[in-house]
PDB file of N, CA, C and O in Angstrom:
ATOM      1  N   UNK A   1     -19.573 -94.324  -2.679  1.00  0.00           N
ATOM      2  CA  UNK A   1     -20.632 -94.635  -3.620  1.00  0.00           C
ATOM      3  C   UNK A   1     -21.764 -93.622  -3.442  1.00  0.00           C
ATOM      4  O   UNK A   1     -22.349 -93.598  -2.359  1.00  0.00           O
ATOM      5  N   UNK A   2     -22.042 -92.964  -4.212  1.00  0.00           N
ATOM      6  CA  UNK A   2     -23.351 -91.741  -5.067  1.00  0.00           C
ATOM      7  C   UNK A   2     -24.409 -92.687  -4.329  1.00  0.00           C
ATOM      8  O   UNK A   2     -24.281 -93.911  -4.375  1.00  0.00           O
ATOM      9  N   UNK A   3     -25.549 -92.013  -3.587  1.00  0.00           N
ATOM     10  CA  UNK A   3     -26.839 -92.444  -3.303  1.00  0.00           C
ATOM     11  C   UNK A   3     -27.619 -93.058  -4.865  1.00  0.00           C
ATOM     12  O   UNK A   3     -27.039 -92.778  -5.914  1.00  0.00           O
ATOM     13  N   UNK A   4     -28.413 -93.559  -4.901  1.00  0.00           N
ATOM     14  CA  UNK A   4     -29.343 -93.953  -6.388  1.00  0.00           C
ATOM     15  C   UNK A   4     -30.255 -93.070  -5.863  1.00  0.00           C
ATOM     16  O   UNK A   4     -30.564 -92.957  -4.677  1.00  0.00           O
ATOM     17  N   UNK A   5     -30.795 -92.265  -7.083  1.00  0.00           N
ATOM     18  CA  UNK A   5     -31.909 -91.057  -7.068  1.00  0.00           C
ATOM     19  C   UNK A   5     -32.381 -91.618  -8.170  1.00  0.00           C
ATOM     20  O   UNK A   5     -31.773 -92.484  -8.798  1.00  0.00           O
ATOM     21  N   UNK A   6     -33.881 -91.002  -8.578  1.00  0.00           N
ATOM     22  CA  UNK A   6     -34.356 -91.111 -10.111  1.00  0.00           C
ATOM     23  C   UNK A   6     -33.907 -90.839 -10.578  1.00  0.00           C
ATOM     24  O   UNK A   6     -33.382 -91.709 -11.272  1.00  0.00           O
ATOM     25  N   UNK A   7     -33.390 -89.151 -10.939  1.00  0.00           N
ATOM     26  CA  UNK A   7     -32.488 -88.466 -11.154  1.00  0.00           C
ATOM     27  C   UNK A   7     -31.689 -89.103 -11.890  1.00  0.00           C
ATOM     28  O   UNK A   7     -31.853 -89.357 -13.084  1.00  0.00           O
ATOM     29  N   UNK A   8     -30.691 -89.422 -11.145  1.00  0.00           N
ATOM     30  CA  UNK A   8     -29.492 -90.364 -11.554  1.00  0.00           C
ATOM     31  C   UNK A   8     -29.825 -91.529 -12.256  1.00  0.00           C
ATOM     32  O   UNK A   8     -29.205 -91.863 -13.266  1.00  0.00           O
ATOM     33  N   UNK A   9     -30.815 -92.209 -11.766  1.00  0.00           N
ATOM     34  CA  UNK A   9     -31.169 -93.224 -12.747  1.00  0.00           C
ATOM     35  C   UNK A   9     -31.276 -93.385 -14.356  1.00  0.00           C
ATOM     36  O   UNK A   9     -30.768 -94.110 -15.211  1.00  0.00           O
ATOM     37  N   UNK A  10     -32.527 -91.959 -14.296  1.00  0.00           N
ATOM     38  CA  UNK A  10     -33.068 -91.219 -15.204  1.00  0.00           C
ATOM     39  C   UNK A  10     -31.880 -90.872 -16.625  1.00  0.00           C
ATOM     40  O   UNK A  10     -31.965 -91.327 -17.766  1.00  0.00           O
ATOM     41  N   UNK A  11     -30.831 -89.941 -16.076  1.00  0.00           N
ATOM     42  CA  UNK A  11     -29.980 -90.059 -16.403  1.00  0.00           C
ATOM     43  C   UNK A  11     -29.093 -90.974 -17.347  1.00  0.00           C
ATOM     44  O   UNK A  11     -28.857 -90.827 -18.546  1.00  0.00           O
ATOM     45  N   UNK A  12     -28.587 -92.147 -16.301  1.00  0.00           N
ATOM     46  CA  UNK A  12     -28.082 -92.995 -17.175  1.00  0.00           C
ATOM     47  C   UNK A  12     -28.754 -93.529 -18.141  1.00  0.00           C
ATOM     48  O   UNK A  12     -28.438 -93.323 -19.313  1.00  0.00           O
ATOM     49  N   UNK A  13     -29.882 -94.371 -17.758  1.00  0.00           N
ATOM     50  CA  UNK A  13     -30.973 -94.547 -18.574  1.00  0.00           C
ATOM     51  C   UNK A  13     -30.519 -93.828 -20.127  1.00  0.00           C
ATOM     52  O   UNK A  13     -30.209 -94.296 -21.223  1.00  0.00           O
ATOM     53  N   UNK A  14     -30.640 -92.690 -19.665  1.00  0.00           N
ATOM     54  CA  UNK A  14     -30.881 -92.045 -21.283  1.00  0.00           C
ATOM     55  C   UNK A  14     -29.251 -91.598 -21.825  1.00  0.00           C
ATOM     56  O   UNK A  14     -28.853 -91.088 -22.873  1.00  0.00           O
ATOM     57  N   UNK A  15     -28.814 -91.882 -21.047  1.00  0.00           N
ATOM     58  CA  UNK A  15     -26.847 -91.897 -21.743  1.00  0.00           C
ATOM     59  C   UNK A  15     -26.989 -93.022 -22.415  1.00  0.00           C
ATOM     60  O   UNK A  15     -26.919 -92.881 -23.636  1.00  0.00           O
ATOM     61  N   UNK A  16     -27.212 -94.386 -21.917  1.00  0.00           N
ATOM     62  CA  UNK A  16     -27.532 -95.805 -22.580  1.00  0.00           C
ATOM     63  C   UNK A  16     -28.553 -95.487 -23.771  1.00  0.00           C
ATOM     64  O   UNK A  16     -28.103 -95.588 -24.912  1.00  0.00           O
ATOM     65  N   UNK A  17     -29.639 -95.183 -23.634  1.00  0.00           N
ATOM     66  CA  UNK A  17     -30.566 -95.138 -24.701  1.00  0.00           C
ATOM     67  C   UNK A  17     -29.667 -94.595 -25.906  1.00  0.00           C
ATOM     68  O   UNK A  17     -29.613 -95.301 -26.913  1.00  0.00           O
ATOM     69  N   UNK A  18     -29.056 -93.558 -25.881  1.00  0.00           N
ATOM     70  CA  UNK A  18     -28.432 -93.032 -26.840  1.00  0.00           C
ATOM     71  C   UNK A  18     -27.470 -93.861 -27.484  1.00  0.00           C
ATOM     72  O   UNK A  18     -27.105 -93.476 -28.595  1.00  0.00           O
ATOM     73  N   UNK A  19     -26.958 -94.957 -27.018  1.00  0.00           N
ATOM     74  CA  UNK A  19     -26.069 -95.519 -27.257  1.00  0.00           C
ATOM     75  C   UNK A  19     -26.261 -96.464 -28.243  1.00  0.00           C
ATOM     76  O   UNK A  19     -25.482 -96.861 -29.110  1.00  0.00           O
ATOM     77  N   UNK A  20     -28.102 -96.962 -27.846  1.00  0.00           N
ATOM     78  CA  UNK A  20     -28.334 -97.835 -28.774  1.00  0.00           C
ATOM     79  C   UNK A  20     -29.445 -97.133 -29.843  1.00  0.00           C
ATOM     80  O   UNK A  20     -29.617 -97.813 -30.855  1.00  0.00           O
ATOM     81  N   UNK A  21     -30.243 -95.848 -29.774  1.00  0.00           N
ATOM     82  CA  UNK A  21     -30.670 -95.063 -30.642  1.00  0.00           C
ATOM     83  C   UNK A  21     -30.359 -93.593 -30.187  1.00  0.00           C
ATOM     84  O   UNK A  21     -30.791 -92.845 -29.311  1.00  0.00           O
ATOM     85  N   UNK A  22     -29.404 -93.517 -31.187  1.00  0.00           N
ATOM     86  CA  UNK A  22     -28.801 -92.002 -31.565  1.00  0.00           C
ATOM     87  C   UNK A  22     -29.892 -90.603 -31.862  1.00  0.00           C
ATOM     88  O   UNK A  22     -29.697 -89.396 -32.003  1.00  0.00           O
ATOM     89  N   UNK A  23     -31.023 -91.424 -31.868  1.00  0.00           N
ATOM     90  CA  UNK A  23     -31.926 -90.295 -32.171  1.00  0.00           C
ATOM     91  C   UNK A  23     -32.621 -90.057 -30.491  1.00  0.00           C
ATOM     92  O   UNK A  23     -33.355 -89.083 -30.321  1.00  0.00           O
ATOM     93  N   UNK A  24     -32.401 -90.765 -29.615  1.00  0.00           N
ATOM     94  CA  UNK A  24     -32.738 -90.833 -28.191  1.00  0.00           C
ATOM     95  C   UNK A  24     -34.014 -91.408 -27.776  1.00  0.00           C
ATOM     96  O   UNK A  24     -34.346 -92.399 -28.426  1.00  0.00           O
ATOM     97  N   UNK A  25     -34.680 -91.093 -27.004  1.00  0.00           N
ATOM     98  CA  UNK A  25     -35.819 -91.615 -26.129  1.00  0.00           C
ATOM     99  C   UNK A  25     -37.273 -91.272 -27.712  1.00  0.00           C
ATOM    100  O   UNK A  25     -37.795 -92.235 -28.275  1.00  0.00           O
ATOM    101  N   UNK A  26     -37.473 -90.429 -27.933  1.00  0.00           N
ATOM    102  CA  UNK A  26     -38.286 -89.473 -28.348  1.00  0.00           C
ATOM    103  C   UNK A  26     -38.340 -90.392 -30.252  1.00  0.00           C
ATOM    104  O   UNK A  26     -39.047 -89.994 -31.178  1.00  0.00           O
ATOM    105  N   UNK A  27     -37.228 -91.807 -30.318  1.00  0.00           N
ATOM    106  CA  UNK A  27     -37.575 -92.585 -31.461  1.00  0.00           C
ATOM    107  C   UNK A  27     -38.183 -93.380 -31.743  1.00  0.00           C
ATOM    108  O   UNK A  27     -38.460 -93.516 -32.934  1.00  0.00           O
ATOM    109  N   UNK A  28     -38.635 -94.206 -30.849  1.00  0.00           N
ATOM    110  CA  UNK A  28     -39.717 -94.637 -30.484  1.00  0.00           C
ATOM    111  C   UNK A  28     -41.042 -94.439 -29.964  1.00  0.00           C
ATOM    112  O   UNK A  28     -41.267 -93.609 -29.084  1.00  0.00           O
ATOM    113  N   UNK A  29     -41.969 -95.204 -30.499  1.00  0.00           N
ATOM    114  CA  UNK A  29     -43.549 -94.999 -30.333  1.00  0.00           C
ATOM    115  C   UNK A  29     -43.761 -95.632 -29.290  1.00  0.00           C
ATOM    116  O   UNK A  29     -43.146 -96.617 -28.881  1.00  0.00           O
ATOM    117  N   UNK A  30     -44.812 -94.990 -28.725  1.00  0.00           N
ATOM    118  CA  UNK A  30     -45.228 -95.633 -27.704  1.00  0.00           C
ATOM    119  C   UNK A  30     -45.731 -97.400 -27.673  1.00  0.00           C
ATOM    120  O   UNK A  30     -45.590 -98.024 -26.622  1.00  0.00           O
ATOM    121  N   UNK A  31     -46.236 -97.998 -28.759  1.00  0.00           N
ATOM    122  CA  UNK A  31     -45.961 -99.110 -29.297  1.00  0.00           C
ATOM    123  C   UNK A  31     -44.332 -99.928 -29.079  1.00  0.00           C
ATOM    124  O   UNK A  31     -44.305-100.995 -28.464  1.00  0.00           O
ATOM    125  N   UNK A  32     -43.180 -99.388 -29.574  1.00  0.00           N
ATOM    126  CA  UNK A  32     -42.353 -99.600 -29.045  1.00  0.00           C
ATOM    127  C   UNK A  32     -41.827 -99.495 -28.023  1.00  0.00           C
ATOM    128  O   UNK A  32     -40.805-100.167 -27.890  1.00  0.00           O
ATOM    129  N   UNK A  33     -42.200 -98.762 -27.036  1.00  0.00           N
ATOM    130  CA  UNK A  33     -41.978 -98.837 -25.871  1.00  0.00           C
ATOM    131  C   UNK A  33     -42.542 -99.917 -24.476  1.00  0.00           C
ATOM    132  O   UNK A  33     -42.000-100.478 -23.524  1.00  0.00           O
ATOM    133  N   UNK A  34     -44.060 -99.781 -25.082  1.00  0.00           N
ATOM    134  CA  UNK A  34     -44.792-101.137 -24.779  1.00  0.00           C
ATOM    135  C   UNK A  34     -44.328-102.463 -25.199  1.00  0.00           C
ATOM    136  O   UNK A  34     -44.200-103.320 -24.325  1.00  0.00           O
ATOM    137  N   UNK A  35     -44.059-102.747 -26.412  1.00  0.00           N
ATOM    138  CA  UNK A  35     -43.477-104.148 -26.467  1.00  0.00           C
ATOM    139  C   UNK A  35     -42.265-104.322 -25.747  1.00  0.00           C
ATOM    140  O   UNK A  35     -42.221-105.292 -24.989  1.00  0.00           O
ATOM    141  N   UNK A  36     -41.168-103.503 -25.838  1.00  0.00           N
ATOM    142  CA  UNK A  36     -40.046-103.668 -25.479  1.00  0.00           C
ATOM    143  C   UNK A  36     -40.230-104.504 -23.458  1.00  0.00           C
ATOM    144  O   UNK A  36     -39.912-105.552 -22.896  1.00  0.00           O
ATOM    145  N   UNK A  37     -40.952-103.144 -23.081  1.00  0.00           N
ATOM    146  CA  UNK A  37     -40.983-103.319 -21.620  1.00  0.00           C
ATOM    147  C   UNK A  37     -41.746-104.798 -21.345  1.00  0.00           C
ATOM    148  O   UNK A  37     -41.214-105.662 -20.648  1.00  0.00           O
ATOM    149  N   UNK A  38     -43.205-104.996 -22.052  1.00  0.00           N
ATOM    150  CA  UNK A  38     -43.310-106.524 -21.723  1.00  0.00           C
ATOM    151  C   UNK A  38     -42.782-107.590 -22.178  1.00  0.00           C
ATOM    152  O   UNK A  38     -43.047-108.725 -21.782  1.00  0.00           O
ATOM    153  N   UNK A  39     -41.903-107.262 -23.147  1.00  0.00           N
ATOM    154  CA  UNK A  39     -40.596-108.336 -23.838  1.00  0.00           C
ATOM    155  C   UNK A  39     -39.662-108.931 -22.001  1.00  0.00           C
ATOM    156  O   UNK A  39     -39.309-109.996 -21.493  1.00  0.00           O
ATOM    157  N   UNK A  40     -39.641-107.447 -21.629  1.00  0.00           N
ATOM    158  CA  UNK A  40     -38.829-107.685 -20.656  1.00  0.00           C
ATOM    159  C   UNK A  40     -39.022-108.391 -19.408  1.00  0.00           C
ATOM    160  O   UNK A  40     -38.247-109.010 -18.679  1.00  0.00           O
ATOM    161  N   UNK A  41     -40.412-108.103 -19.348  1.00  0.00           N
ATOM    162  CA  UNK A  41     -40.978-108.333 -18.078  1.00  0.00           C
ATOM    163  C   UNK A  41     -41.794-110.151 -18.473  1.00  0.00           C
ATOM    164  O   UNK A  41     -42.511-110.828 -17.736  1.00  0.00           O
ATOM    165  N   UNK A  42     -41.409-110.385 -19.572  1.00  0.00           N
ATOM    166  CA  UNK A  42     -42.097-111.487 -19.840  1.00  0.00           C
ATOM    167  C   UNK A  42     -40.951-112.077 -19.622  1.00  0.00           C
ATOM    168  O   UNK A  42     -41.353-112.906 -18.805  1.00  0.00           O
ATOM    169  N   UNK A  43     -39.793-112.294 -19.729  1.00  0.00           N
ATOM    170  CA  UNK A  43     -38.623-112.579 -19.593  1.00  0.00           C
ATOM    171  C   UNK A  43     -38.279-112.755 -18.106  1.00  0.00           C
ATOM    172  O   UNK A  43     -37.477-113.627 -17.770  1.00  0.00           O
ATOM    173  N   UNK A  44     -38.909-111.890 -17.146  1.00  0.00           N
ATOM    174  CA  UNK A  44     -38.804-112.244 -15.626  1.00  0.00           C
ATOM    175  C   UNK A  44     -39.363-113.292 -15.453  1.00  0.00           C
ATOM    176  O   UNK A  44     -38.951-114.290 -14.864  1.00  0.00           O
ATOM    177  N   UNK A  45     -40.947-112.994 -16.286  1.00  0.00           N
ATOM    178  CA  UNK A  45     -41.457-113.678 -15.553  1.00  0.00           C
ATOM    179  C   UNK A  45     -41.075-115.934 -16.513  1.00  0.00           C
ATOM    180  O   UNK A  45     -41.059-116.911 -15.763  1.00  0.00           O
ATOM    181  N   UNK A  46     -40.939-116.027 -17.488  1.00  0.00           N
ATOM    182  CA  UNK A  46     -40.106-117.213 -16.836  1.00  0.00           C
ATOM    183  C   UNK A  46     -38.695-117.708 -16.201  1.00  0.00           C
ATOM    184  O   UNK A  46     -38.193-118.830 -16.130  1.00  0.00           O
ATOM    185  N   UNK A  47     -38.354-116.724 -15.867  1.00  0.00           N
ATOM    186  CA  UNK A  47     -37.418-116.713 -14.718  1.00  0.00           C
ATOM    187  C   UNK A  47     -37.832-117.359 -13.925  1.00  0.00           C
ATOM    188  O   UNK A  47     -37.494-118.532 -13.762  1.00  0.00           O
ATOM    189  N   UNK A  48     -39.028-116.482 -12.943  1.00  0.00           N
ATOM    190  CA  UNK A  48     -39.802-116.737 -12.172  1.00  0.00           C
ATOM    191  C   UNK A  48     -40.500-118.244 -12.587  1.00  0.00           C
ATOM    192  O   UNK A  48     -40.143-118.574 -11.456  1.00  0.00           O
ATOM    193  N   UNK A  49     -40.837-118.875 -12.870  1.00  0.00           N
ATOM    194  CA  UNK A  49     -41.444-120.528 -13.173  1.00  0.00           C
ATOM    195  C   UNK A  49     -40.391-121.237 -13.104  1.00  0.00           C
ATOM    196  O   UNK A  49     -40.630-122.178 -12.347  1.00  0.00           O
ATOM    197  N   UNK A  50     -39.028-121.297 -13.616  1.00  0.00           N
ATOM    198  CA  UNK A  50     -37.706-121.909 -13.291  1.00  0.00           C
ATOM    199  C   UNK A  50     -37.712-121.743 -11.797  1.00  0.00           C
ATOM    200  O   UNK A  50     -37.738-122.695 -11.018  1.00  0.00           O
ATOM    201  N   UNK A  51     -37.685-120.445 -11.434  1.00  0.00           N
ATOM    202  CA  UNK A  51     -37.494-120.438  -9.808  1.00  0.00           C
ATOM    203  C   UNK A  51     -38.672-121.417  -8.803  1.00  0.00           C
ATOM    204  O   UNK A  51     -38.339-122.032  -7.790  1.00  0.00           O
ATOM    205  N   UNK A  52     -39.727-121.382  -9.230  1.00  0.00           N
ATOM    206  CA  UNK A  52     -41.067-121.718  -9.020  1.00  0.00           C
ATOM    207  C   UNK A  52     -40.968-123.412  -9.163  1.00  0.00           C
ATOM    208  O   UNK A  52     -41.565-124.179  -8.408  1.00  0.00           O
ATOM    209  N   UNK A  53     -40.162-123.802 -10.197  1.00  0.00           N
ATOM    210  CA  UNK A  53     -39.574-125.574  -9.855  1.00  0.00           C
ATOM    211  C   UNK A  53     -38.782-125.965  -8.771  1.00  0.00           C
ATOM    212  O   UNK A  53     -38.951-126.903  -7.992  1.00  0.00           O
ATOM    213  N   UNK A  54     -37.741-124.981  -8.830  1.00  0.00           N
ATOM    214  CA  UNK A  54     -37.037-125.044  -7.572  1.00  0.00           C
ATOM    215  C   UNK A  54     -37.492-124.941  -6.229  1.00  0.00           C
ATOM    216  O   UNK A  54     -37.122-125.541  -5.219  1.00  0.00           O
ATOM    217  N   UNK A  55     -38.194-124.240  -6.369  1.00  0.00           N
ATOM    218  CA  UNK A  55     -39.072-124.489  -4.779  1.00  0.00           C
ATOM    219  C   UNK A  55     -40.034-125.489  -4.822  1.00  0.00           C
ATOM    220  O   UNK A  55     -40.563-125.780  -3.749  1.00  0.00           O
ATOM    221  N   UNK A  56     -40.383-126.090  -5.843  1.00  0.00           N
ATOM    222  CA  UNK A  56     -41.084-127.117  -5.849  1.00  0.00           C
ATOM    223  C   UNK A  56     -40.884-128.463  -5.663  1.00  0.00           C
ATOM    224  O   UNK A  56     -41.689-129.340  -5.352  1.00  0.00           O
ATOM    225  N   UNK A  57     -39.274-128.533  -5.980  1.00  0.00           N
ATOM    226  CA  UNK A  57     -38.687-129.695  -6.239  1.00  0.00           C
ATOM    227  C   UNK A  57     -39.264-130.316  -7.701  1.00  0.00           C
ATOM    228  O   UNK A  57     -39.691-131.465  -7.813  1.00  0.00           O
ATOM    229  N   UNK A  58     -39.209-129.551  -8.555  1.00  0.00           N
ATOM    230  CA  UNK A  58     -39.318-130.035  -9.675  1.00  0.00           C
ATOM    231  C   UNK A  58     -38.495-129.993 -10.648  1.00  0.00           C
ATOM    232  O   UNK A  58     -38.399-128.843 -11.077  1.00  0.00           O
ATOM    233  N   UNK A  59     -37.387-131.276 -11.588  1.00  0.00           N
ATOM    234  CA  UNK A  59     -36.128-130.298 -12.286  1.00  0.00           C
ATOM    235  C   UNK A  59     -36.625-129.946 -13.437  1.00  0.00           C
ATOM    236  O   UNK A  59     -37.789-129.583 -13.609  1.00  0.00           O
ATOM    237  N   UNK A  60     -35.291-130.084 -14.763  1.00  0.00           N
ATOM    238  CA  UNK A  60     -35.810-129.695 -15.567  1.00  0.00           C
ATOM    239  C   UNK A  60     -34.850-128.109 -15.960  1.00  0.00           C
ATOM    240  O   UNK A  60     -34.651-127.579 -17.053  1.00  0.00           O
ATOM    241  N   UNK A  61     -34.501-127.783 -14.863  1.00  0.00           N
ATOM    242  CA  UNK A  61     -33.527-126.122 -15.192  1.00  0.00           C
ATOM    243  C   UNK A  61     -32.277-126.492 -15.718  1.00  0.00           C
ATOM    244  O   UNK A  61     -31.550-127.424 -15.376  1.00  0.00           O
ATOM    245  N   UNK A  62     -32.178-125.963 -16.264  1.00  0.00           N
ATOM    246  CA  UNK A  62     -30.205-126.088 -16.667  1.00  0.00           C
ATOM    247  C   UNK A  62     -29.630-125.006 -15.929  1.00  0.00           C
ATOM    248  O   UNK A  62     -28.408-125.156 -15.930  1.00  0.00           O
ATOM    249  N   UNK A  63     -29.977-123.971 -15.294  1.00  0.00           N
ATOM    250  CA  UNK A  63     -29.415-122.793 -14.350  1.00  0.00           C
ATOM    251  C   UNK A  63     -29.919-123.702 -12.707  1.00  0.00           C
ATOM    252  O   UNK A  63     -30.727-124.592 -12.445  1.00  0.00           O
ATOM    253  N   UNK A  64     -28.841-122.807 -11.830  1.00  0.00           N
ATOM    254  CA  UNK A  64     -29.083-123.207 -10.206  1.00  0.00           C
ATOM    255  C   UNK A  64     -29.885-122.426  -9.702  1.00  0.00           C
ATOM    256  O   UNK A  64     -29.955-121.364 -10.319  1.00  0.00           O
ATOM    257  N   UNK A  65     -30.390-122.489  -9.015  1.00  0.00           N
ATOM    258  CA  UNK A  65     -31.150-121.524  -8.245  1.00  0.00           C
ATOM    259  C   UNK A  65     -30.622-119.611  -7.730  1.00  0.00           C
ATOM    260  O   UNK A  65     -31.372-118.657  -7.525  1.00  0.00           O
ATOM    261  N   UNK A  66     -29.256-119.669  -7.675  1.00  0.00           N
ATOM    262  CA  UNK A  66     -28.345-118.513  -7.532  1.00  0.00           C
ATOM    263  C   UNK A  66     -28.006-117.757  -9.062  1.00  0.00           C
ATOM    264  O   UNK A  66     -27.663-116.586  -9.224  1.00  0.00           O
ATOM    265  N   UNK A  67     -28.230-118.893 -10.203  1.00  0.00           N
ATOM    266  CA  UNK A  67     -27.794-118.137 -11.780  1.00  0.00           C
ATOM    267  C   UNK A  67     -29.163-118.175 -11.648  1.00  0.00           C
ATOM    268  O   UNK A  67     -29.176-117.895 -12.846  1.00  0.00           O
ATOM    269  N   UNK A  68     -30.536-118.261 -11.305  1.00  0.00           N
ATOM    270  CA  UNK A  68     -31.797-117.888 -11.402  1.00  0.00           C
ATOM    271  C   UNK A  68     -32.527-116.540 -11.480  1.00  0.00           C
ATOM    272  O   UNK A  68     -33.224-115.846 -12.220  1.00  0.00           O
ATOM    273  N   UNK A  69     -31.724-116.604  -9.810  1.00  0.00           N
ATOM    274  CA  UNK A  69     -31.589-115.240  -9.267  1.00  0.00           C
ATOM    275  C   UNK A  69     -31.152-113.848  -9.660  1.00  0.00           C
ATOM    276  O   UNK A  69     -31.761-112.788  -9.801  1.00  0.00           O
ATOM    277  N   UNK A  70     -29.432-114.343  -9.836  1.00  0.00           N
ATOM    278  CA  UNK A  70     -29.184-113.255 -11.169  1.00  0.00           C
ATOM    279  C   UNK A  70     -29.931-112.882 -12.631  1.00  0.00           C
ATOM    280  O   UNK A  70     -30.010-111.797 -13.207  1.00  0.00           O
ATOM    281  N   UNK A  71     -30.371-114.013 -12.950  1.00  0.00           N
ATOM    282  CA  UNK A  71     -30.769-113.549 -14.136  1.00  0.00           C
ATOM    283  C   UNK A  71     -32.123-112.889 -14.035  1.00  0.00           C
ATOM    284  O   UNK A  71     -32.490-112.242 -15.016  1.00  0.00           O
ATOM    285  N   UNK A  72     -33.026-112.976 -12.837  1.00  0.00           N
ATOM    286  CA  UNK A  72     -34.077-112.170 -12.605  1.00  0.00           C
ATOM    287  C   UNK A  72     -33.884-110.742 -12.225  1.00  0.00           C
ATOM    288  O   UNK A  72     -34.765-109.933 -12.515  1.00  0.00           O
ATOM    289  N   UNK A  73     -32.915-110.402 -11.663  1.00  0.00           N
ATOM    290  CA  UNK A  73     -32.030-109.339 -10.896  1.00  0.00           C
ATOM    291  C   UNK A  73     -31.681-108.388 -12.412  1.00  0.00           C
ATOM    292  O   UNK A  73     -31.847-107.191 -12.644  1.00  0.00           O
ATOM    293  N   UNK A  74     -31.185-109.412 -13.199  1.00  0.00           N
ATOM    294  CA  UNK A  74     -31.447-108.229 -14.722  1.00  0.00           C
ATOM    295  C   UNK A  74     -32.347-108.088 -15.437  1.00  0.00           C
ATOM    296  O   UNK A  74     -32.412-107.181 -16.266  1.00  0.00           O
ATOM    297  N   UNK A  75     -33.583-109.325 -15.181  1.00  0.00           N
ATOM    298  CA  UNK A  75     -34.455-108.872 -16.251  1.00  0.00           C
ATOM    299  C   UNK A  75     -35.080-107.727 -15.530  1.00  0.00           C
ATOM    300  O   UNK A  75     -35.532-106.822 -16.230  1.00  0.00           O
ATOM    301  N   UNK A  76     -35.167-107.638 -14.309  1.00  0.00           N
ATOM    302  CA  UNK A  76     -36.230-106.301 -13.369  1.00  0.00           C
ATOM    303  C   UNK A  76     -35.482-105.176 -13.941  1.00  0.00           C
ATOM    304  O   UNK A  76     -35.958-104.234 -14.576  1.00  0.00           O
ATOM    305  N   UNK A  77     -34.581-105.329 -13.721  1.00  0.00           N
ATOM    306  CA  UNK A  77     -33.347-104.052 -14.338  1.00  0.00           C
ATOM    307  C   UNK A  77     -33.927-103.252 -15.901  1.00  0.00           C
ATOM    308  O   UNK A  77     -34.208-102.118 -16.288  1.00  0.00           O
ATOM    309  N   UNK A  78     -33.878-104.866 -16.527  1.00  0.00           N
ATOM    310  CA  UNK A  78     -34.197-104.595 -17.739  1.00  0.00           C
ATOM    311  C   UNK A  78     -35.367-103.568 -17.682  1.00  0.00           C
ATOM    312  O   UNK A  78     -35.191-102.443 -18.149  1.00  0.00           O
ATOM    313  N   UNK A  79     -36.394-103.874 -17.199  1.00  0.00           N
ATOM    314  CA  UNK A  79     -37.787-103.917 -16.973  1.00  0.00           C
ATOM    315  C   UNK A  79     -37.813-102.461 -16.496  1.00  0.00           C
ATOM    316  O   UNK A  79     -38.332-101.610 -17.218  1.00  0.00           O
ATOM    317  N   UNK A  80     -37.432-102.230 -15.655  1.00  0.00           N
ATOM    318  CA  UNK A  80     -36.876-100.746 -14.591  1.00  0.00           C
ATOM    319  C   UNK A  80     -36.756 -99.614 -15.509  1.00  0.00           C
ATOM    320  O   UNK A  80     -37.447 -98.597 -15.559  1.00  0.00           O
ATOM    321  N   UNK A  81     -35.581-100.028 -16.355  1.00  0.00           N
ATOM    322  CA  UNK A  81     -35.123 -99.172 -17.559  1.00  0.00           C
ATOM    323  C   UNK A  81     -35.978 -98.587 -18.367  1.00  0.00           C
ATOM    324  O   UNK A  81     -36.109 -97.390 -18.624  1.00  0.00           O
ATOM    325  N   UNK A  82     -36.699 -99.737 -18.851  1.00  0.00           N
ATOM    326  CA  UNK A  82     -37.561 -99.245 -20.340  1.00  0.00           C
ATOM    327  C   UNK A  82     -38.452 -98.735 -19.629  1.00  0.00           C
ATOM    328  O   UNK A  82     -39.090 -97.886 -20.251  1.00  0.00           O
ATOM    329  N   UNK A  83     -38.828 -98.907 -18.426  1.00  0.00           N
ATOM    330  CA  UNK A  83     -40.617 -97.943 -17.968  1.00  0.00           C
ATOM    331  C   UNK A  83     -40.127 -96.953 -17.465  1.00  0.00           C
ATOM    332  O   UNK A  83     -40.986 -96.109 -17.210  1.00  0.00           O
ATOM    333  N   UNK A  84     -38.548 -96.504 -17.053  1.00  0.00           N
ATOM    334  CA  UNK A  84     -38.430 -95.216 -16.972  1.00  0.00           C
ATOM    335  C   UNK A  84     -38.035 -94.542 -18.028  1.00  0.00           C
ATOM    336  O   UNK A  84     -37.991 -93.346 -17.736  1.00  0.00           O
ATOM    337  N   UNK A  85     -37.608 -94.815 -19.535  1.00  0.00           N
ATOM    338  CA  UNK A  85     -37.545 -94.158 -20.662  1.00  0.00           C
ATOM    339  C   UNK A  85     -38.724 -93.878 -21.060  1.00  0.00           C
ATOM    340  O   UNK A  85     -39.230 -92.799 -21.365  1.00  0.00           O
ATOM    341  N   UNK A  86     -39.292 -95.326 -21.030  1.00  0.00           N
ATOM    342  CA  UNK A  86     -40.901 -94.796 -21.393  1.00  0.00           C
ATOM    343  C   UNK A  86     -42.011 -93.631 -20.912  1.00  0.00           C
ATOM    344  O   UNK A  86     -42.798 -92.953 -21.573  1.00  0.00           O
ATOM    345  N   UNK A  87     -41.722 -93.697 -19.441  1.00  0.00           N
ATOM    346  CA  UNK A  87     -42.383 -92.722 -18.923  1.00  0.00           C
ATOM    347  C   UNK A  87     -41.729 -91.110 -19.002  1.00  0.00           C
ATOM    348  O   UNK A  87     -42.349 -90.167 -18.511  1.00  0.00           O
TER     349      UNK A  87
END
């Protein structure tokens, strides 16, 4: 397994971008780039409040504490992505 570099990150990042705009990084406004990323990061964060019952002992989740996890594990991802296209 390849070390993770920015580089490499960077990279895929923008193999993916292309995938979903053919015109690349450079089609979007900075407006779009901003919503997208706090779309994403808003998305952690109620992750994070589901998780935040669970340690509370409060129910109410339809996910376990481990499908919590994962699904925070992609929204950061998510999140990761768009602020390095963006930037």
């Amino acid at each position: 397994m390849m070390d993770l570099t920015f580089g490499r990150l960077r990279a895929a990042n923008v193999a993916r971008c292309k995938r979903w705009h053919p015109g690349g990084v450079d089609d979007w406004s900075v407006s779009d780039w901003v919503t997208a990323t706090t779309g994403e990061l808003g998305e952690a964060a109620n992750v994070v409040k589901k998780l935040n019952r669970v340690r509370d002992g409060i129910g109410g989740n339809k996910e376990t504490e481990e499908q919590l996890r994962e699904q925070l594990a992609m929204e950061l991802a998510d999140t990761v992505t768009y602020l390095d296209l963006w930037a």
